[in-house]
C-alpha positions as CSV (number, residue, x, y, z in Angstrom):
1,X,4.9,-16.7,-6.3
2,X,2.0,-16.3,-9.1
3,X,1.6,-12.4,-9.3
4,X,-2.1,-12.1,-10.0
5,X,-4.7,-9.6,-9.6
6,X,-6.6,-10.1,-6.4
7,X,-3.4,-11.4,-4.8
8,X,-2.7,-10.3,-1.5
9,X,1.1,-9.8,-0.7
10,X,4.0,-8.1,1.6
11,X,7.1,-6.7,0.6
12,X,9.6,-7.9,2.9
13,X,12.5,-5.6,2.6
14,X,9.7,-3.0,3.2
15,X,7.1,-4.2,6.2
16,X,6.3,-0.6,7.2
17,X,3.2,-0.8,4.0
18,X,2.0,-3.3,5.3
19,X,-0.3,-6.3,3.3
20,X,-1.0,-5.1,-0.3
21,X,-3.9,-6.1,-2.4
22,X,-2.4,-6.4,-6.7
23,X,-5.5,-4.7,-8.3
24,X,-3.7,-4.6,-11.7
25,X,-1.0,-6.6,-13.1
26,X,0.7,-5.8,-16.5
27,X,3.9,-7.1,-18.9
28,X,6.3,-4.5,-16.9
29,X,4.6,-3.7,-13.3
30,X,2.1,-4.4,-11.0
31,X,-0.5,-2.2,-9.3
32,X,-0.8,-3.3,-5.4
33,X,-2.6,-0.9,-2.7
34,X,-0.8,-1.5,0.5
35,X,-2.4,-0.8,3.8
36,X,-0.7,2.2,4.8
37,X,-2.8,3.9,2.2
38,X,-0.3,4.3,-0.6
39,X,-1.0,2.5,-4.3
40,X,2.7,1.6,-5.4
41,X,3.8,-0.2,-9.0
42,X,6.2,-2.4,-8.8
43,X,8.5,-3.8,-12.0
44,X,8.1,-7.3,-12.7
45,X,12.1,-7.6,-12.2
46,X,11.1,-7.4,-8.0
47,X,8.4,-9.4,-8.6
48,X,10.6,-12.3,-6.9
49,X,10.8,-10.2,-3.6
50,X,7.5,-10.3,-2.9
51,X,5.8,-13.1,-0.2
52,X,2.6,-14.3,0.0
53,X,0.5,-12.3,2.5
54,X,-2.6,-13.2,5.3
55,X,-5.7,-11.6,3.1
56,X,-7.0,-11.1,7.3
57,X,-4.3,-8.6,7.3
58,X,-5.0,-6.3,4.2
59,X,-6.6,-2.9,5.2
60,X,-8.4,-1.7,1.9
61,X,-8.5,2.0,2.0
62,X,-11.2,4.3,2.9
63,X,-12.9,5.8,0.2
64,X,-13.4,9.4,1.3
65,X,-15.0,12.3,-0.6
66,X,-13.5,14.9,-1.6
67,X,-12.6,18.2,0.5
68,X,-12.8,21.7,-1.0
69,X,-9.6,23.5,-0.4
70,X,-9.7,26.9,1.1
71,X,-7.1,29.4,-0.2
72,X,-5.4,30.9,2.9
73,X,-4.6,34.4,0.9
74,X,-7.6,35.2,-2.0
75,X,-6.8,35.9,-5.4
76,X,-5.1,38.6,-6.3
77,X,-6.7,40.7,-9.3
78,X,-5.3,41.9,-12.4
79,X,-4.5,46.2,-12.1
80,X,-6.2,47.5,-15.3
81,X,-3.6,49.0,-17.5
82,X,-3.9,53.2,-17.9
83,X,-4.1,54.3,-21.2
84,X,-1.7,56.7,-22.5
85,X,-3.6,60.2,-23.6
């Protein structure tokens, strides 16, 4: 199989991620966004284990804004150091 970017592929010792879309393919690894929502690299030594995959399959993920996080405890402040007299 041609690694390319665009490519859509599955991983067959791993078919819980699902189809994965190769958005970025170098000398070493390749960038591919799987459809369970996780971005993996993969060396180009496993390159060989990957299958060709139904681009009707691939789930692209959701862009989502981001969320503020809320600290469950505040901040604690600094105790201002007594002088000595």
């Amino acid at each position: 199989m041609i690694i390319k970017t665009g490519a859509v592929v599955i991983h067959p010792g791993a078919t819980a991620w699902g189809v994965g879309k190769i958005t970025e393919v170098s000398a070493l690894k390749a960038t591919i966004q799987f459809s369970d929502g996780v971005i993996r690299k993969i060396a180009s030594s496993h390159y060989a284990s990957l299958q060709p995959g139904d681009p009707s399959d691939f789930v692209a993920l959701q862009e989502s804004t981001p969320v503020e996080k809320v600290r469950a405890t505040p901040k604690r402040t600094k105790k201002a150091k007594e002088l000595a007299a």
